[in-house]
N, CA and C of each residue as an Amber inpcrd file, in Angstrom:
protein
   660
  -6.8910000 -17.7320000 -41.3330000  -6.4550000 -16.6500000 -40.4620000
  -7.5440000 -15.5750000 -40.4020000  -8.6350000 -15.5910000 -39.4250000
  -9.5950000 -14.5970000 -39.3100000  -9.1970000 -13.4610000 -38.6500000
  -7.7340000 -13.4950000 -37.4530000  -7.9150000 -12.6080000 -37.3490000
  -6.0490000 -12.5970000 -36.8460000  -5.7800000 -11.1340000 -36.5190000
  -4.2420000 -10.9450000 -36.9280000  -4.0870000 -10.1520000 -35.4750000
  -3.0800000 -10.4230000 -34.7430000  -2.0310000  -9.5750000 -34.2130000
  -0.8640000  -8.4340000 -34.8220000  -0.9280000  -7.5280000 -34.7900000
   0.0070000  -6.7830000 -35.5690000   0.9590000  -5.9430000 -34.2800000
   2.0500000  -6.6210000 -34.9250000   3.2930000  -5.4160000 -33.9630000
   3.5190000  -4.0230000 -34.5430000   4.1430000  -3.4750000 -33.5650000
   3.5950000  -1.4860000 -34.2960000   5.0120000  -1.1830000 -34.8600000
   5.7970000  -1.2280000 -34.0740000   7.3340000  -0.1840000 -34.3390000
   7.7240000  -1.9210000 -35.5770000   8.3890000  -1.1490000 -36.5090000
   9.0180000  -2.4260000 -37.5810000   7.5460000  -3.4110000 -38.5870000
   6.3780000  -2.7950000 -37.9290000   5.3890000  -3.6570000 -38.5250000
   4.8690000  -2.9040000 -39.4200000   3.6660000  -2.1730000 -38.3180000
   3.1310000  -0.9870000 -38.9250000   4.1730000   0.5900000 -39.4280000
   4.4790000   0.5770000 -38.5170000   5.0690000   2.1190000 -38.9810000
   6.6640000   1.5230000 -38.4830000   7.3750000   3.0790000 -39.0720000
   9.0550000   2.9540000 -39.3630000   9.2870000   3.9910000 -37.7280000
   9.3440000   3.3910000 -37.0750000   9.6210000   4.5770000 -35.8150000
  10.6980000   4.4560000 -35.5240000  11.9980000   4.3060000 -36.1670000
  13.4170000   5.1110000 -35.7530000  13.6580000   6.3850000 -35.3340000
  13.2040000   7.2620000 -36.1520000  13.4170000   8.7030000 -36.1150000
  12.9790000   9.4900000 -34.7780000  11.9460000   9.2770000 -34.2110000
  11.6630000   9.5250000 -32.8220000  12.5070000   8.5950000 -31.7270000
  12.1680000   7.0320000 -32.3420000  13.0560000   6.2120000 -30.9820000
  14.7650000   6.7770000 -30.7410000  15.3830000   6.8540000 -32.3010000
  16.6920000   7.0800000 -31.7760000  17.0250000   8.4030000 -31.1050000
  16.5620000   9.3650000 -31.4840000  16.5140000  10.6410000 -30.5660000
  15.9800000  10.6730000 -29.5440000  15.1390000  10.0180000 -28.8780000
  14.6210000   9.4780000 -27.7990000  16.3320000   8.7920000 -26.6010000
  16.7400000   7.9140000 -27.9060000  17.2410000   7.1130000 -26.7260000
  18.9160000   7.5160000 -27.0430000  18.9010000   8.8180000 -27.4610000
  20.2550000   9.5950000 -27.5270000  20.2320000  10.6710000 -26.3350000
  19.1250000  11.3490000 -26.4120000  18.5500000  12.3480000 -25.3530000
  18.4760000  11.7950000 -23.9940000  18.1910000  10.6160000 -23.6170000
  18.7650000  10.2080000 -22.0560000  19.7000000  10.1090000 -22.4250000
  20.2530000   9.1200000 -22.7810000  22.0680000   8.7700000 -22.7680000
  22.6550000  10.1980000 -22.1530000  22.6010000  10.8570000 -23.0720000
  22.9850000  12.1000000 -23.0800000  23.0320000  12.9060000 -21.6460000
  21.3380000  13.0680000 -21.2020000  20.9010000  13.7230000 -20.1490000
  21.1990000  12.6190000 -18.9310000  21.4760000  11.5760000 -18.9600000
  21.7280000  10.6700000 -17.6480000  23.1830000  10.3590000 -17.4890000
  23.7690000   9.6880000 -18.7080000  25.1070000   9.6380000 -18.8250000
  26.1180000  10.4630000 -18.8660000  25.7560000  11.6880000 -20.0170000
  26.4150000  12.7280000 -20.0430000  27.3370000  12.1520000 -21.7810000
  26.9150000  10.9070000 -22.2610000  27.8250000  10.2440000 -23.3150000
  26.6270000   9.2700000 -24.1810000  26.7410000   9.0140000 -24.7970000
  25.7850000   8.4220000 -25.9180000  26.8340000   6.4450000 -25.7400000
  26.7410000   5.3720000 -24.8180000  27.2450000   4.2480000 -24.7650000
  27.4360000   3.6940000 -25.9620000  26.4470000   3.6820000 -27.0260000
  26.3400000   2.4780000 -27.8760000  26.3790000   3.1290000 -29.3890000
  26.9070000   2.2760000 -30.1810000  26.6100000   2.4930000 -31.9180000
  24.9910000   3.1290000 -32.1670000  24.9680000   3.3620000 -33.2270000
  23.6000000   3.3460000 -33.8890000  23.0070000   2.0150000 -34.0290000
  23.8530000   1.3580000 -34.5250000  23.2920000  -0.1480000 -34.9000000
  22.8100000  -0.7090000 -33.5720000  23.3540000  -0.5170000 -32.2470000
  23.2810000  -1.0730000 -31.1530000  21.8520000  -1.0160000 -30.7920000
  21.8020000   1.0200000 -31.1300000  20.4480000   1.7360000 -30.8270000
  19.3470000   1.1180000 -31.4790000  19.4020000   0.6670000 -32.5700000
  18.0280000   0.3990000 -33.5650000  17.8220000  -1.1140000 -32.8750000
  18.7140000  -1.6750000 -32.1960000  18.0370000  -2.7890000 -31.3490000
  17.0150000  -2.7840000 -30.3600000  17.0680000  -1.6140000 -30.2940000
  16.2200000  -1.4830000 -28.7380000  14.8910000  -1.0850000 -28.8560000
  14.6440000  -0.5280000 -30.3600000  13.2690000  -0.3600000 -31.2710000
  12.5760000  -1.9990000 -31.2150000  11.7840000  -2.0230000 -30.4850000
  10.4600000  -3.4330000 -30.8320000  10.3600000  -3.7090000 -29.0870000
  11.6990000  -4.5330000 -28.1750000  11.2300000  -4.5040000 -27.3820000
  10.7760000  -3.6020000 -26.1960000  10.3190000  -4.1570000 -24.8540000
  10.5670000  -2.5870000 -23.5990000  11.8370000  -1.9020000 -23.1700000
  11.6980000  -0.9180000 -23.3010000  12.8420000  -0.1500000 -22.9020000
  14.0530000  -1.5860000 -21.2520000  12.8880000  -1.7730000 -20.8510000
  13.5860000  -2.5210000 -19.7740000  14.1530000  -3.7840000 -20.2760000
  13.9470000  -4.4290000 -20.9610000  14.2940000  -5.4360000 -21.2070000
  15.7080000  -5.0030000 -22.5410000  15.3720000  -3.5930000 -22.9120000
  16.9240000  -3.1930000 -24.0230000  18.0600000  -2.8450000 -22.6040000
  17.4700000  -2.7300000 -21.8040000  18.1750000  -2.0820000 -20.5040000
  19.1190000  -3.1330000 -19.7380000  18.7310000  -4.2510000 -19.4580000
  19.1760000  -5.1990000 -19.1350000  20.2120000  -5.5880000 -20.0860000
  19.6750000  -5.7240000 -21.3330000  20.4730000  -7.0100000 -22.3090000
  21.7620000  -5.8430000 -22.4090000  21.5510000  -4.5270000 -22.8330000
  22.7110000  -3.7680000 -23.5750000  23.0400000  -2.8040000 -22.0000000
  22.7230000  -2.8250000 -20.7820000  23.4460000  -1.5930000 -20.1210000
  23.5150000  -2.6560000 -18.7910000  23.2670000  -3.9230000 -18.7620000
  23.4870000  -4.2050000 -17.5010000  22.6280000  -4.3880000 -16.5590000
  21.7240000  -3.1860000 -16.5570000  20.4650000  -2.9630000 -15.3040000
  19.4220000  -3.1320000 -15.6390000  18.5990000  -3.8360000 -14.9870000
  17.0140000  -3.8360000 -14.5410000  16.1850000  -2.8400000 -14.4360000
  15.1740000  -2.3400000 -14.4960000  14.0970000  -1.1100000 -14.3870000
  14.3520000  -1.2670000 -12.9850000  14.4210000  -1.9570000 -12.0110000
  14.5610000  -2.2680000 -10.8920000  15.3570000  -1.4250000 -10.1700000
  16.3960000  -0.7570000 -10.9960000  18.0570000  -0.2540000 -10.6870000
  17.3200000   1.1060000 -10.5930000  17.6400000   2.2350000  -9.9440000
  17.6530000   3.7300000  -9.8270000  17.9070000   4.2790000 -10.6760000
  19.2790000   3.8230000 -11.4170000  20.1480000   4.2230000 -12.5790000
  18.8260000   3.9820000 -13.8520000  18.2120000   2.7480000 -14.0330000
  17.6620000   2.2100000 -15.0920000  16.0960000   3.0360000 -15.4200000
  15.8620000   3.6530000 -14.0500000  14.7010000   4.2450000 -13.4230000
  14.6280000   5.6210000 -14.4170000  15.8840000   6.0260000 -13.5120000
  16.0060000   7.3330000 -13.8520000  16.1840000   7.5520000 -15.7810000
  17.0650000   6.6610000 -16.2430000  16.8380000   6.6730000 -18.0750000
  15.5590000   6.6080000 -18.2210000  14.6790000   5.4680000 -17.9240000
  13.3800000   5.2830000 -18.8460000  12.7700000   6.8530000 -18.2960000
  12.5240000   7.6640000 -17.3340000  12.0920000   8.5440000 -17.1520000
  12.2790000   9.7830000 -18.0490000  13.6010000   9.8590000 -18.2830000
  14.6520000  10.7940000 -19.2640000  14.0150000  10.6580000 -20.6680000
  14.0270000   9.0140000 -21.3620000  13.3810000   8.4900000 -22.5270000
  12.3180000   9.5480000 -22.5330000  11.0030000   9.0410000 -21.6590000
   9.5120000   9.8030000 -21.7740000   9.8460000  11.4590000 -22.0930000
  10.8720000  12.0830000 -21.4270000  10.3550000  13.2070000 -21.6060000
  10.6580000  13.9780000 -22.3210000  11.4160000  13.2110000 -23.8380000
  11.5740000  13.5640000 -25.0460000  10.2160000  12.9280000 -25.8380000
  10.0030000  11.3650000 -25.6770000   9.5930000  10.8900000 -26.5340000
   8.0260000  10.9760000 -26.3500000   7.3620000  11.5200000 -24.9540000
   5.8840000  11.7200000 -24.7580000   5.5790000  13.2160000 -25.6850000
   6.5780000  14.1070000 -25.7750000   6.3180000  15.9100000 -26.2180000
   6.7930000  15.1800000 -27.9830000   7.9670000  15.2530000 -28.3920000
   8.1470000  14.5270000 -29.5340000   8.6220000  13.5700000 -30.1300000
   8.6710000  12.9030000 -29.5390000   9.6100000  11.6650000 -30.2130000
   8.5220000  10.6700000 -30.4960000   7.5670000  10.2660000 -30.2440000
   6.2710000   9.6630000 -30.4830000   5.7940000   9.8870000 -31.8820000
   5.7410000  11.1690000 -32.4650000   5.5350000  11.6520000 -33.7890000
   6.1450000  11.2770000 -34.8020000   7.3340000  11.1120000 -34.2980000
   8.5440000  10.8320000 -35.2540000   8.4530000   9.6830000 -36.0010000
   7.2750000   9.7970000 -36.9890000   7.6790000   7.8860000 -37.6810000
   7.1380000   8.1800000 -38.5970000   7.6530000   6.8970000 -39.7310000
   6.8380000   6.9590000 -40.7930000   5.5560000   5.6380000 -41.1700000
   4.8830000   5.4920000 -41.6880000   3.7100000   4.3880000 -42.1360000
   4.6690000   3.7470000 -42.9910000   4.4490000   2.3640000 -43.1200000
   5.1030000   1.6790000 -44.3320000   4.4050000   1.2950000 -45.3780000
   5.1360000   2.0360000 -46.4270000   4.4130000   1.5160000 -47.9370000
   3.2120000   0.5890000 -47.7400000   2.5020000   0.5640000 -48.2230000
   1.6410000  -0.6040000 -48.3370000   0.9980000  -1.2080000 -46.8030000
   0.7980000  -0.2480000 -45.9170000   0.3790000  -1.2250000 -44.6390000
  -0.8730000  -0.7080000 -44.8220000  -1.2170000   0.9180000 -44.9590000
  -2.9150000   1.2390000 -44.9620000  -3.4070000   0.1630000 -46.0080000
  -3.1380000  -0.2160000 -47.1070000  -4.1570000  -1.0730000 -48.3590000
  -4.0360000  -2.4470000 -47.7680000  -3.0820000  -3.0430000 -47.1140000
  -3.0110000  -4.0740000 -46.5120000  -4.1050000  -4.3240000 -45.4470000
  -4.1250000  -3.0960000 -44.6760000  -5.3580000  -3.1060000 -43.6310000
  -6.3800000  -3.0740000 -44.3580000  -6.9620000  -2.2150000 -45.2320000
  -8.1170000  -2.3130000 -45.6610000  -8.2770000  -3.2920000 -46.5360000
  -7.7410000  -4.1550000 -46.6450000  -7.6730000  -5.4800000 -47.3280000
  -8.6120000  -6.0350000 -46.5070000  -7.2250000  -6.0630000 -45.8200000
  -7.7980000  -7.6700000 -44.2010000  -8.9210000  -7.0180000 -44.0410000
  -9.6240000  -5.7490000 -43.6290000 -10.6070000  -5.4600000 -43.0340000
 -12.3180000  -5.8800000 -43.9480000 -11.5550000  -5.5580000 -45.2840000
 -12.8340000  -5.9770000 -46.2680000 -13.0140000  -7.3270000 -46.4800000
 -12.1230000  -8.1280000 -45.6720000 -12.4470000  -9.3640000 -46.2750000
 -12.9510000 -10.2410000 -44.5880000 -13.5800000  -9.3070000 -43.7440000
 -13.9530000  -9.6620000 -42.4900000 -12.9750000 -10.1640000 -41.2340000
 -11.2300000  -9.6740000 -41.9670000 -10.2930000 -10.3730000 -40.7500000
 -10.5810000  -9.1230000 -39.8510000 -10.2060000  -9.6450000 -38.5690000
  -9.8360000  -8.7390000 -37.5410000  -8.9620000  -8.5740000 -37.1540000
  -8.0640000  -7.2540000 -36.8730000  -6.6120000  -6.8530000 -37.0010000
  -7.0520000  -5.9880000 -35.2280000  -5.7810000  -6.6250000 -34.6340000
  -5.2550000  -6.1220000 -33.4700000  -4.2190000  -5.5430000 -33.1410000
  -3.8360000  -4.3610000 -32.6280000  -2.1480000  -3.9020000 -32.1850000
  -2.0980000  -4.5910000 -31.2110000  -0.4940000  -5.8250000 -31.0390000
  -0.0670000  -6.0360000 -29.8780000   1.1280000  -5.5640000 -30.0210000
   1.7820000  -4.7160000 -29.3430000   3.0740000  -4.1890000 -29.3780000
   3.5820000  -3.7410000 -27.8280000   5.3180000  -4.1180000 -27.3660000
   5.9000000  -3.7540000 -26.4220000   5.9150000  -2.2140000 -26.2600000
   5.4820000  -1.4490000 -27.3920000   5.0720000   0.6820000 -26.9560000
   4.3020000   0.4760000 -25.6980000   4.4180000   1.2740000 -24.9950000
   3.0370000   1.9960000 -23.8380000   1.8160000   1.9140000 -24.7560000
   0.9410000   1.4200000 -23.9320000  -0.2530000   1.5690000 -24.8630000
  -0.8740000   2.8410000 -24.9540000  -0.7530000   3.6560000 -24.0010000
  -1.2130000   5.2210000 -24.6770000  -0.4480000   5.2180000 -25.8570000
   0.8070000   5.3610000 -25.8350000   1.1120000   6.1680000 -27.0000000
   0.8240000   5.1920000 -27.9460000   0.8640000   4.1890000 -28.5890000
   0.6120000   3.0800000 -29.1100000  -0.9410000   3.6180000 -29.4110000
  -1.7540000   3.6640000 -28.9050000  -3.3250000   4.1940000 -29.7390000
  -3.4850000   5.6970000 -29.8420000  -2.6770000   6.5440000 -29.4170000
  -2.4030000   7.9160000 -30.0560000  -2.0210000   7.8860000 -31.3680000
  -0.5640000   6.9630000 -31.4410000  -0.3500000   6.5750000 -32.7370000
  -1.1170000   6.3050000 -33.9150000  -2.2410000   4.6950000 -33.4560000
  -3.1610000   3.9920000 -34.3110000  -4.0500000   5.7930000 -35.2050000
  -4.1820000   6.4630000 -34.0000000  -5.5480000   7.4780000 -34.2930000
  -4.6030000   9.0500000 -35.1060000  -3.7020000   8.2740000 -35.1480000
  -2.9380000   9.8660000 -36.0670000  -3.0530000   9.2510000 -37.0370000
  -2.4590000   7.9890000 -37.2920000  -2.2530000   7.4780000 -39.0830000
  -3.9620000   7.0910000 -39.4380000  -4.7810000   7.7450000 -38.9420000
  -6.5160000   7.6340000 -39.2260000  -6.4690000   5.5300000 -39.8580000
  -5.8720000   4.6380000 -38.5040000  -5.9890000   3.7220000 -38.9690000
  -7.1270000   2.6360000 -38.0910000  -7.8930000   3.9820000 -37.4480000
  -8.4930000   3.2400000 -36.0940000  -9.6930000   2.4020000 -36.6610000
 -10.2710000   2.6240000 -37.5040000 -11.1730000   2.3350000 -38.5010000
 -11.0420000   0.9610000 -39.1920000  -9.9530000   0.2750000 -39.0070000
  -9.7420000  -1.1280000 -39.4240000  -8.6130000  -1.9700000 -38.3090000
  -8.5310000  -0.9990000 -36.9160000  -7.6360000  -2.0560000 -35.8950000
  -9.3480000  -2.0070000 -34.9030000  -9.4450000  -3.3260000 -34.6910000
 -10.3160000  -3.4960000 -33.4460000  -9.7140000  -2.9320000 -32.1430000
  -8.9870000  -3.2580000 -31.6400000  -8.3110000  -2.8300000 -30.1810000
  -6.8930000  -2.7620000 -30.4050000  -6.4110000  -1.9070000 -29.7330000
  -4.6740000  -1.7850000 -29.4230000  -3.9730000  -2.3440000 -27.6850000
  -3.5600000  -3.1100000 -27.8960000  -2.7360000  -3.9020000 -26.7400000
  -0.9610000  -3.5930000 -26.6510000  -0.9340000  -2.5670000 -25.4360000
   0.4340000  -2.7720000 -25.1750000   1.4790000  -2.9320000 -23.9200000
   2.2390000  -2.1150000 -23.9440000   2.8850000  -2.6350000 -22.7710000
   2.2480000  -1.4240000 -21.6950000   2.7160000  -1.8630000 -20.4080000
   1.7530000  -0.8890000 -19.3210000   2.3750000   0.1610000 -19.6330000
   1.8960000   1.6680000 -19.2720000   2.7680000   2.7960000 -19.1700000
   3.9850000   2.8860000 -18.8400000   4.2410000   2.3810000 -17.4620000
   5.3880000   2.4670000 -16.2680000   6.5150000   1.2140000 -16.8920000
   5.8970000   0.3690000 -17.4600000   6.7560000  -0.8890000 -18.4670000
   7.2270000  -1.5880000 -16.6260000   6.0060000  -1.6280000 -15.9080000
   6.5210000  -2.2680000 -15.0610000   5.6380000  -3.8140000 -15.1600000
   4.9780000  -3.5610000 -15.6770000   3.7880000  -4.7320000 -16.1580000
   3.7420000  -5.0470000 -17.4620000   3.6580000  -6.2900000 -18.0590000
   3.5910000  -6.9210000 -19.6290000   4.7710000  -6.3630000 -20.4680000
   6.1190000  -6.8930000 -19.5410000   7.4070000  -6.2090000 -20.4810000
   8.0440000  -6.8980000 -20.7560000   7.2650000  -8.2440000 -21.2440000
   7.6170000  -8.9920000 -22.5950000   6.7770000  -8.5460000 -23.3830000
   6.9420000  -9.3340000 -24.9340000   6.1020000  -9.1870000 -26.3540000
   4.9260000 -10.5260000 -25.3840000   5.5200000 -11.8700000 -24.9540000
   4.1990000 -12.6080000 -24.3520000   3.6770000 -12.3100000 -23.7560000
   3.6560000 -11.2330000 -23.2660000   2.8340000 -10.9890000 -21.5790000
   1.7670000 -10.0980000 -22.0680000   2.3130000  -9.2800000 -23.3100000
   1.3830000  -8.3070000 -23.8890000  -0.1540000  -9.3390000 -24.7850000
   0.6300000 -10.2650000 -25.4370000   0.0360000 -11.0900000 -26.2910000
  -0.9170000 -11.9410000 -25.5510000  -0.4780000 -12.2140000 -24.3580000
  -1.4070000 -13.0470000 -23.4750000  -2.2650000 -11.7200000 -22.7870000
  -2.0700000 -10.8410000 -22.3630000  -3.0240000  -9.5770000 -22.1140000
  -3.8230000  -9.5730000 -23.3130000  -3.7970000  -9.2140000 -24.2840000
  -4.4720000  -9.5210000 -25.3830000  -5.3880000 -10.7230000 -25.6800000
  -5.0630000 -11.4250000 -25.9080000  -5.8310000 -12.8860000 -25.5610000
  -6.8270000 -12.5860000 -24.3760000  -6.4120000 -11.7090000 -23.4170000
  -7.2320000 -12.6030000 -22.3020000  -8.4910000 -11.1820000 -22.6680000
  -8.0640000 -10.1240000 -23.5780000  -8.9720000  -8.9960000 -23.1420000
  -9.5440000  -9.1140000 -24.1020000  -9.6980000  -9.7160000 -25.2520000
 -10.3640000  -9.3090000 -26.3840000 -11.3960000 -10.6450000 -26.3660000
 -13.1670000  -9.6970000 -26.7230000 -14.2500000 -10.5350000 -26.4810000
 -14.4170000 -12.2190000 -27.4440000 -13.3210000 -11.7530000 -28.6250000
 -13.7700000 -13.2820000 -29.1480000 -12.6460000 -14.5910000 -29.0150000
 -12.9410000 -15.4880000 -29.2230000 -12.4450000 -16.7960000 -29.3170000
 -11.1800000 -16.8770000 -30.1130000 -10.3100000 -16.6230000 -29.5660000
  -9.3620000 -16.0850000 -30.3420000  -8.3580000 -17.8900000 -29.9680000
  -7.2230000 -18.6570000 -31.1980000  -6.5690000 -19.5260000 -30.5700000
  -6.2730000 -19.8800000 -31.8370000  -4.7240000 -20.9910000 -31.5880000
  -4.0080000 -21.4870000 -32.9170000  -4.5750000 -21.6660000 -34.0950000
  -5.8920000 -22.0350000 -34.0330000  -6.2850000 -22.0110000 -35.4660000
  -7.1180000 -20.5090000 -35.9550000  -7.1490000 -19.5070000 -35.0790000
  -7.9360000 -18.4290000 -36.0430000  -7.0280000 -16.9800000 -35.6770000
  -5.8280000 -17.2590000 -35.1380000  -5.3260000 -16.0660000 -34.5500000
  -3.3870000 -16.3290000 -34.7420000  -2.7870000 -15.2750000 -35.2910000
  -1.6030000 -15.5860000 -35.6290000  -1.2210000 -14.4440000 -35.1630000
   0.1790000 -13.7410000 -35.2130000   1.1990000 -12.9050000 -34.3370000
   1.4600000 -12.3090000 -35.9300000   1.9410000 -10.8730000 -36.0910000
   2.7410000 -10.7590000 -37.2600000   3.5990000  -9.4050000 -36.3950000
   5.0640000  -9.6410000 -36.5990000   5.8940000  -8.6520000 -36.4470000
   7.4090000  -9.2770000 -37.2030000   8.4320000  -7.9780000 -36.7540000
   9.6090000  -8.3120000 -37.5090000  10.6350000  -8.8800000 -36.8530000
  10.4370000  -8.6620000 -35.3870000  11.2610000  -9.3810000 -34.6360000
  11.6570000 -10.7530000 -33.7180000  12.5610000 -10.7950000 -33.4250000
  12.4860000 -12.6520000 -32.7530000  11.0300000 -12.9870000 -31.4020000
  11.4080000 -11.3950000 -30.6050000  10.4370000 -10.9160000 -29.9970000
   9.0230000 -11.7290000 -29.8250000   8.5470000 -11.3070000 -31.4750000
   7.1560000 -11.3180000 -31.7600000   7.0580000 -13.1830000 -31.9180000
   7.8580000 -13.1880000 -32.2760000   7.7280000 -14.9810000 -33.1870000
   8.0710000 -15.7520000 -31.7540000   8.6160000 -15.5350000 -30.6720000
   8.6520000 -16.3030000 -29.6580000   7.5760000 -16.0110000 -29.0070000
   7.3760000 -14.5450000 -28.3630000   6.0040000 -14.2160000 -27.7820000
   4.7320000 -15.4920000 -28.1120000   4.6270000 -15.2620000 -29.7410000
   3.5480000 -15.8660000 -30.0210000   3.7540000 -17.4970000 -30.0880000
   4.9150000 -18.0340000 -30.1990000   4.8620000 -19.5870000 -29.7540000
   4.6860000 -19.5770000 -28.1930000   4.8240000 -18.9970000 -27.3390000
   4.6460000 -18.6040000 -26.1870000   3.0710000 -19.1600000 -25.6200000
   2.6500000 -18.4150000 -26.1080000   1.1610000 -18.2040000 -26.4770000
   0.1770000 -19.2190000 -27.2460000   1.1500000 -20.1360000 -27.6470000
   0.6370000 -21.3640000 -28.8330000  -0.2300000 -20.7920000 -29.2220000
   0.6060000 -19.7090000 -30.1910000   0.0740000 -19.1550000 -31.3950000
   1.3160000 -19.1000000 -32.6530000   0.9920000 -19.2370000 -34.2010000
   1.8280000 -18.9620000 -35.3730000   2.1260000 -17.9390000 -35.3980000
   3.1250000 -17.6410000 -36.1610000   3.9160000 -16.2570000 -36.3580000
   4.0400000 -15.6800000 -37.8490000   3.8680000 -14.8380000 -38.1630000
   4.3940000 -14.2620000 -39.2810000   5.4500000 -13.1960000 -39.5480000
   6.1710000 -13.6150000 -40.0210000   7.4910000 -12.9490000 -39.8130000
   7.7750000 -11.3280000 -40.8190000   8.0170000 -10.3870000 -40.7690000
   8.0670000  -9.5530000 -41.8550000   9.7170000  -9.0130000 -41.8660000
  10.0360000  -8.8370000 -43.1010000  11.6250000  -8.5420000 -43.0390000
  12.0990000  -7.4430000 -43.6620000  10.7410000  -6.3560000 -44.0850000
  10.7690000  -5.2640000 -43.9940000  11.2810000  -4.1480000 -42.4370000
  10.9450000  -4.5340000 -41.5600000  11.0750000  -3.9380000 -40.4710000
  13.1070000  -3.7190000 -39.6410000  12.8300000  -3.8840000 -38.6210000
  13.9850000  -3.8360000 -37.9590000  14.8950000  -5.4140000 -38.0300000
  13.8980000  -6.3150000 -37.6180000  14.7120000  -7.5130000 -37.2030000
  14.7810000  -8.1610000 -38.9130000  16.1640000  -9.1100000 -39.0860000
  16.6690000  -9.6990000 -40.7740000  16.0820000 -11.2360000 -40.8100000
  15.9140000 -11.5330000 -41.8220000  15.7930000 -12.9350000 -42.1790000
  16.2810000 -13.7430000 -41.4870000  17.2990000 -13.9040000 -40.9760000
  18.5270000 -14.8420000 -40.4600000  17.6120000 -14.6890000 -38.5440000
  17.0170000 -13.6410000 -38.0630000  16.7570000 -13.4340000 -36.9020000
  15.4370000 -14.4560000 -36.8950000  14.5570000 -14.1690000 -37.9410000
  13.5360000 -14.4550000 -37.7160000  13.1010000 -16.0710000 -38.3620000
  14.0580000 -16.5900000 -39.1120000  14.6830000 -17.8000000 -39.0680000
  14.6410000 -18.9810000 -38.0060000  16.0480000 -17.7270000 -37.2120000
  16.0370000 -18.6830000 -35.6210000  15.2200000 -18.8590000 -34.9190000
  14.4590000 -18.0050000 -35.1030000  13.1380000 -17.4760000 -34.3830000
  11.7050000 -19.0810000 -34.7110000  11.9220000 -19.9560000 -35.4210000
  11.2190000 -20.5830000 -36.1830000   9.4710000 -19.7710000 -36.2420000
   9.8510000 -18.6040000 -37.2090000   8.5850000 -18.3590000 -37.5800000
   8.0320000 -19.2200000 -38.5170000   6.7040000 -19.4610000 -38.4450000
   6.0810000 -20.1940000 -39.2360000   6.0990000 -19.9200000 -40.9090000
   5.7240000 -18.2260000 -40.7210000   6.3260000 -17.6570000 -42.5110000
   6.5920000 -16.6050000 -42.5990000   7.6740000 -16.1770000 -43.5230000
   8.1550000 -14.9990000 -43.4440000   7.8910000 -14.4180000 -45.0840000
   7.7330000 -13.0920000 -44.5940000   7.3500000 -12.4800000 -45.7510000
   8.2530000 -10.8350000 -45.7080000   7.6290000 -10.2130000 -47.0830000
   8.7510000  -9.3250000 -47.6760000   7.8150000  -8.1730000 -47.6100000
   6.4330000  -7.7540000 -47.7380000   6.2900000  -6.6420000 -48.1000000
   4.8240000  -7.1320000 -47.1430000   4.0260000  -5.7550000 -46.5450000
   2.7960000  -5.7000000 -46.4270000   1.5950000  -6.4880000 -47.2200000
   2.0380000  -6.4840000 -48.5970000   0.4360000  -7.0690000 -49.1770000
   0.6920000  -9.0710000 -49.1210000   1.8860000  -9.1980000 -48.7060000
   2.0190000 -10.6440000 -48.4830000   1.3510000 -11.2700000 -47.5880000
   1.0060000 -10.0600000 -46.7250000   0.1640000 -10.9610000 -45.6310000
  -0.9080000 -10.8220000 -45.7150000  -1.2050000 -10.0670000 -47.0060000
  -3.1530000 -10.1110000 -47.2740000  -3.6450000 -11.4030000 -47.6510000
  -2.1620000 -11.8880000 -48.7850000  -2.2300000 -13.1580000 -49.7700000
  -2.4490000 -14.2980000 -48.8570000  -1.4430000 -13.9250000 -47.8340000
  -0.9710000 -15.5210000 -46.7340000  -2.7190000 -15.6830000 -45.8310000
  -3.0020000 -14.2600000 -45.5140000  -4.2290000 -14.3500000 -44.8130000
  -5.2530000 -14.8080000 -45.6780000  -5.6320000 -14.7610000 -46.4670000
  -6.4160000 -15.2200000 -47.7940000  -6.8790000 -16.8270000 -47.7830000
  -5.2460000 -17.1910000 -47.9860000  -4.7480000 -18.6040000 -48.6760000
  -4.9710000 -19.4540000 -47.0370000  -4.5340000 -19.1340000 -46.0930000
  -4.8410000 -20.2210000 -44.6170000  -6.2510000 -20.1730000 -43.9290000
């Protein structure tokens, strides 16, 4: 494994704390009512807003209604809700792992890619990600996890393919994206998505903590 895909929200960092106030603050400002559980809410952390839109409210980005939320979303989560996260234990030593040992580490993640490399350059982690890949701004373009992953693939200068390039995130998302892509997956069950998800998901391997995937990257 020379070189790594990394998903951001559930991978790298813990971004509940901005997403769910994010996606309480439309509800709120569009609906006038908050629809769903919490538990419902922390689903909608990993993929595009449009695609949580569809599965849990019915509508398409397509819809006026669906338009007008993701708009509502931004204009909590561009001023603060973006900030709102934490790093996970062990992901900076994990990076500077992979990085000292010549892997190359990529962000592919369903975030906007602005905010997605605003992010990379607050947690001072720009220094061991080669490039950040995400979803378009408007999430009207690459709003799957594959579409991002194949944007990726197609933008980054090296030879990237099943044998030197693997996917790592926590959700089913990431582990289909990247069979998608006929690419392996690495599953993490620290994040949002559980064992049992990423299971079905037939990730190739699943692991428990950040420095597992220094070991797994090591050992393949």
């Amino acid at each position: 494994m020379n070189n790594l895909f990394f998903d951001l929200d559930g991978t790298i960092i813990n971004s509940e704390p901005g997403i769910m106030k994010s996606l309480k603050y439309m509800y709120n400002n569009t609906l006038g009512y908050v629809p769903h559980d919490d538990d419902t809410l922390r689903k909608f952390i990993g993929p595009t807003l449009g695609a949580s839109f569809e599965k849990y409210d019915g509508i398409g980005l397509d819809d006026p209604k669906a338009r007008e939320m993701f708009n509502t979303f931004k204009e909590y989560y561009a001023v603060d809700g973006w900030e709102q996260f934490k790093v996970y234990d062990g992901v900076k030593e994990m990076l500077m792992n992979l990085s000292g040992d010549g892997k190359q580490v990529f962000i592919a993640t369903s975030k906007p890619e602005t905010f997605a490399k605003k992010i990379i350059d607050q947690i001072g982690m720009k220094p061991y990600v080669r490039h950040v890949f995400g979803a378009s701004d408007d999430e009207e373009t690459r709003t799957l996890k594959e579409d991002v992953i194949a944007y990726g693939i197609k933008k980054t200068s090296i030879n990237l393919n099943s044998d030197n390039l693997v996917m790592v995130g926590d959700r089913s998302s990431d582990i289909v994206g990247a069979h998608k892509n006929n690419l392996k997956a690495i599953g993490v069950t620290y994040g949002f998505g559980t064992r049992e998800e990423l299971d079905e998901a037939s990730s190739e391997w699943i692991v428990n903590k950040p420095q597992d995937i220094v070991k797994l990257a090591m050992e393949k």
